[in-house]
Every structure is written in C-alpha cells, then in structure tokens.
C-alpha positions in Angstrom: 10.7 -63.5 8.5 9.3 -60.8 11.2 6.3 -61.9 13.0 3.3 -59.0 12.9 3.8 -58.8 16.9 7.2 -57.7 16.5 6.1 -54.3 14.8 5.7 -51.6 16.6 2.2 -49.9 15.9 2.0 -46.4 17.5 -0.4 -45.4 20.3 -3.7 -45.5 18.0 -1.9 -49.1 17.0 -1.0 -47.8 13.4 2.0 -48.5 11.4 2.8 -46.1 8.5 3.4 -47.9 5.3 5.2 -46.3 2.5 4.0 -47.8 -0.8 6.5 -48.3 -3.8 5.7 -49.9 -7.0 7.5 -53.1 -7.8 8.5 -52.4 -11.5 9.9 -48.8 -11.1 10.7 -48.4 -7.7 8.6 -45.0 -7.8 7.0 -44.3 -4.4 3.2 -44.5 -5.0 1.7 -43.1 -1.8 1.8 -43.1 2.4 -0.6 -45.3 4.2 -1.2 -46.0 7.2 -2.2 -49.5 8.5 -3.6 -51.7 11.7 -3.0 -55.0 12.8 -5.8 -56.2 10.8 -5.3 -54.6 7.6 -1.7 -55.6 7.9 -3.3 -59.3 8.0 -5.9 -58.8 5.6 -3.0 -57.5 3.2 -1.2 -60.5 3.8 -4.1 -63.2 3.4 -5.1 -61.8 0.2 -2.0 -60.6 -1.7 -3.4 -56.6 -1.9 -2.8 -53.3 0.2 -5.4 -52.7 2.5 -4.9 -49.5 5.1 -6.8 -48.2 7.7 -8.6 -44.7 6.8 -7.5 -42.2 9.4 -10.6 -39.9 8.0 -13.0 -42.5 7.9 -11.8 -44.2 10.7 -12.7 -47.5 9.0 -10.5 -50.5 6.9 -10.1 -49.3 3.7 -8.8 -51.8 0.7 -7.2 -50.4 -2.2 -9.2 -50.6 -5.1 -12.7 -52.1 -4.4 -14.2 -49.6 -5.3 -12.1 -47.7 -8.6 -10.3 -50.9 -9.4 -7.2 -49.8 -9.1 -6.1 -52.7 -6.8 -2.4 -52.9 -5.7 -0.7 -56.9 -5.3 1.8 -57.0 -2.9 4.9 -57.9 -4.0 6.7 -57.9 -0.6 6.5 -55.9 2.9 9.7 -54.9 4.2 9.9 -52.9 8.1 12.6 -50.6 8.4 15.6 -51.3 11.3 13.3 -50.0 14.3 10.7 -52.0 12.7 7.9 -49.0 13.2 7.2 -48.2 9.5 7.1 -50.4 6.3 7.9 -50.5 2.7 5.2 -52.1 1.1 6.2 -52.9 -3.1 3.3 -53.4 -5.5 1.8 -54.0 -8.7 -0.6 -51.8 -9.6 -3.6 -52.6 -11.7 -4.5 -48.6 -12.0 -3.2 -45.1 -10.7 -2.1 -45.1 -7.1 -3.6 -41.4 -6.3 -7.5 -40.9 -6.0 -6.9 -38.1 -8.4 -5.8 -40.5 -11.3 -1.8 -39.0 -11.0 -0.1 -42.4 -10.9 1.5 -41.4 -7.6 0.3 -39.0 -5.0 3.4 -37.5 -5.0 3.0 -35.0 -8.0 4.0 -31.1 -6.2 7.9 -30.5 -5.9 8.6 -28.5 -3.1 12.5 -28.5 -4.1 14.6 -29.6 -7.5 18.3 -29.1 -7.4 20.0 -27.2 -10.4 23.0 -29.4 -10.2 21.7 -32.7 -9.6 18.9 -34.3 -12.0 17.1 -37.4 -11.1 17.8 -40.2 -13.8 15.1 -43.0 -14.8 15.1 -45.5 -17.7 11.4 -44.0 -17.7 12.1 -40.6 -18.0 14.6 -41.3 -20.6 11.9 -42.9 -22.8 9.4 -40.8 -21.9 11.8 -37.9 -23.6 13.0 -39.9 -26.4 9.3 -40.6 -27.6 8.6 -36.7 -27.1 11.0 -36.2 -29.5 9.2 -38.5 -32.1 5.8 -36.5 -31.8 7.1 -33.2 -31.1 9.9 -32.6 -33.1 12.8 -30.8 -32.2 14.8 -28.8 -34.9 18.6 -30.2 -34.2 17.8 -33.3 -32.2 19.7 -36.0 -33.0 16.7 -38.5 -31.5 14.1 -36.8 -33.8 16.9 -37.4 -37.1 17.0 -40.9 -36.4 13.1 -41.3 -36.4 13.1 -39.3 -39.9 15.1 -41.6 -41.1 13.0 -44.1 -40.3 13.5 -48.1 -39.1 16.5 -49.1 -41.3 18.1 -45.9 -40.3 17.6 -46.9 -36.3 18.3 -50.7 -37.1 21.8 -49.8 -38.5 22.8 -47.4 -35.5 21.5 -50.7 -32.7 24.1 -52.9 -35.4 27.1 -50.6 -35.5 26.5 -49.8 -31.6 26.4 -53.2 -30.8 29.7 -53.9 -33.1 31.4 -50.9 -30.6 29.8 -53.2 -27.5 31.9 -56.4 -28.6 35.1 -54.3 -29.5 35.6 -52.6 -26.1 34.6 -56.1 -24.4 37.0 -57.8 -26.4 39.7 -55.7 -25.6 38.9 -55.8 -21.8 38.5 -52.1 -21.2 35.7 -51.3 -18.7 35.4 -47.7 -19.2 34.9 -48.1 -22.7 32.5 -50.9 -22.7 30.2 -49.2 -20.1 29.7 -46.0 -22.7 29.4 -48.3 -25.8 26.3 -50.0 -23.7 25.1 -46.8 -22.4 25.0 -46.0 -26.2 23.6 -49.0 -27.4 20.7 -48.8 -25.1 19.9 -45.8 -26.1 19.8 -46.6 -29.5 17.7 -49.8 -28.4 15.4 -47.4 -26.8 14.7 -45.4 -30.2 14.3 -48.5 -31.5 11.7 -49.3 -28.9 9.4 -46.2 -29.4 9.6 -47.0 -33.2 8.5 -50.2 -32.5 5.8 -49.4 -30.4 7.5 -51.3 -27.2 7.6 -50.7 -23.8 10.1 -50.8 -20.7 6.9 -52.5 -19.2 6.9 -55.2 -22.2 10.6 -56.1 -21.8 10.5 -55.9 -17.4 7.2 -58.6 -18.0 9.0 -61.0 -20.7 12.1 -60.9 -18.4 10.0 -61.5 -15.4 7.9 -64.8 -17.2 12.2 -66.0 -18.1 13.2 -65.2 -14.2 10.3 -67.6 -13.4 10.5 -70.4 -15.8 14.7 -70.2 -14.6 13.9 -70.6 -11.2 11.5 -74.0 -11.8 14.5 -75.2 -14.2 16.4 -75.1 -11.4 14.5 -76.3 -8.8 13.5 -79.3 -11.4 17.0 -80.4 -11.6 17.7 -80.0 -7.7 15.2 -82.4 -7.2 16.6 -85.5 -9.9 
C-alpha cells in the first residue's frame, strides 16, 4: 500500500486523477487533486478534488448529490496520476451526461467498442422501437414463453458442447445463451445493475463464510 508522500504532485502540488466507475469500468471524468483532498477522499470514502477554476477543495456531490464512494485509488507506474474507481449515486458530469466524456473526436469503421451495456441498451431498443426483420423484436412478439423456451433450448446447447469438451463450441452456445438471457432480462424488467448488486451481496457473504471457517 503506497504512502500519499510517495506520489508525485506536480509543481502547483496537484495529482491528476482519472475517475472510472466501479460497475462498468466507464471513465467518468478527469480531476485533479491536492494532498488534502487526496486525504479528505480517503477519510471519508468519496472523491473530493481540488477546483483549478475556483482555486478552492471541491467534494463531489455536496451540493447536486451526486456523490461518488470510492471503491479503490490506484497510481500509475511513475506514481504521478491515479485511477480513482467509484460508485456513483448520480451523473458524473455537471451537465447530467453520466460521464463527461460525451463528444467523439474519432470512431474507427473497422473496430466497434463492445459492452454488456450497450448490448442491452440495443436489445431493449428493439422492444420499444421495433424493427421490421429483427430477430430480437420476434422474440418479444412472441412474448415470455416464446423467450423462456429459446433461454431452455440454449441452455440444453450449453451442456452439450461442455459435455463433449469442445471449447469453441461451448464459448458460442454461452455467448448465445446470454443473449437470450438478456431478452429475457428486458422482458422481465431486469437490470445488468440488479444482477452486478445480487452477485456483489453473494461475493460478500462468501468472503465472511470463509473467513468464519479460517478462524474455527
């Protein structure tokens, strides 16, 4: 664990300090932080910067709400800038955007960025906005038992290519069955936020179980 001392703030004694947040590892905003709201941060579990503008400490959310809690603070290899990953109670960016980082400047035509969020986010478009040929939008036609019988036979392909030890094939009958999962999410009204917290609460009750029986 690095000592605040060993940081290297710049000549006006800042320390940039990328923010990320926790659950989908999407970068939030760029801060920049002193010695004291690097300890402030610390003492209280929430992001607290120093306002270049303002010239002034400046904690995250006391006045909209939005507070960020620090998950962990991470320097970088010349230990001059940090990687600080949150959960946010509100939009990171003071104009509501959930990240300040909205404007591309450049998108490759060959190489598309892939997230488990955008992949919902398009499958539930295709629920209210429906697309003539979409094989997402049939499956909500049809309706539940429709989706519930695709997650069964998927699952069925899952065990098959597992069974018969074949990698290849067992990775695209999961990528297929978690899309089919996914459907079944937006149908049911669930989020990727909903399964990442009752997974989290599991992670935590493991981790006592474990240090319960280390201690017997």
């Amino acid at each position: 664990m690095l000592n605040i001392d060993e940081l290297k703030f710049d000549a006006n004694g800042l320390i940039p300090a990328i923010v990320t947040d926790a659950k989908t590892k999407e970068v939030l905003t760029l801060a920049y932080m002193n010695r004291e709201s690097l300890k402030i941060s610390m003492e209280r579990g929430l992001t607290c910067f120093w306002s270049r503008s303002r010239g002034e400490l400046w904690l995250k959310g006391e006045t909209s709400g939005n507070y960020q809690h620090i998950v962990s603070i991470t320097a970088d290899c010349d230990r001059d800038a940090l990687v600080v990953m949150v959960e946010k109670d509100g939009p990171a960016c003071h104009t509501g955007t959930e990240s300040c980082f909205n404007d591309t400047v450049y998108e490759s035509e060959e190489r598309h960025a892939f997230s488990l969020e955008g992949l919902m986010k398009l499958i539930e478009g295709r629920k209210t906005d429906k697309k003539e040929g979409s094989y997402t939008t049939y499956l909500f036609e049809k309706g539940l038992d429709k989706i519930l019988k695709k997650v069964g036979e998927e699952s069925t392909e899952v065990i098959i290519a597992a069974k018969a030890e074949d990698k290849r094939e067992t990775v695209y009958e999961i990528a297929d069955l978690a899309y089919h999962v996914m459907v079944l999410m937006i149908e049911a009204g669930i989020s990727l936020e909903d399964i990442h917290n009752e997974l989290a609460s599991r992670h935590v009750v493991d981790h006592k179980v474990k240090q319960e029986k280390m201690t017997k």
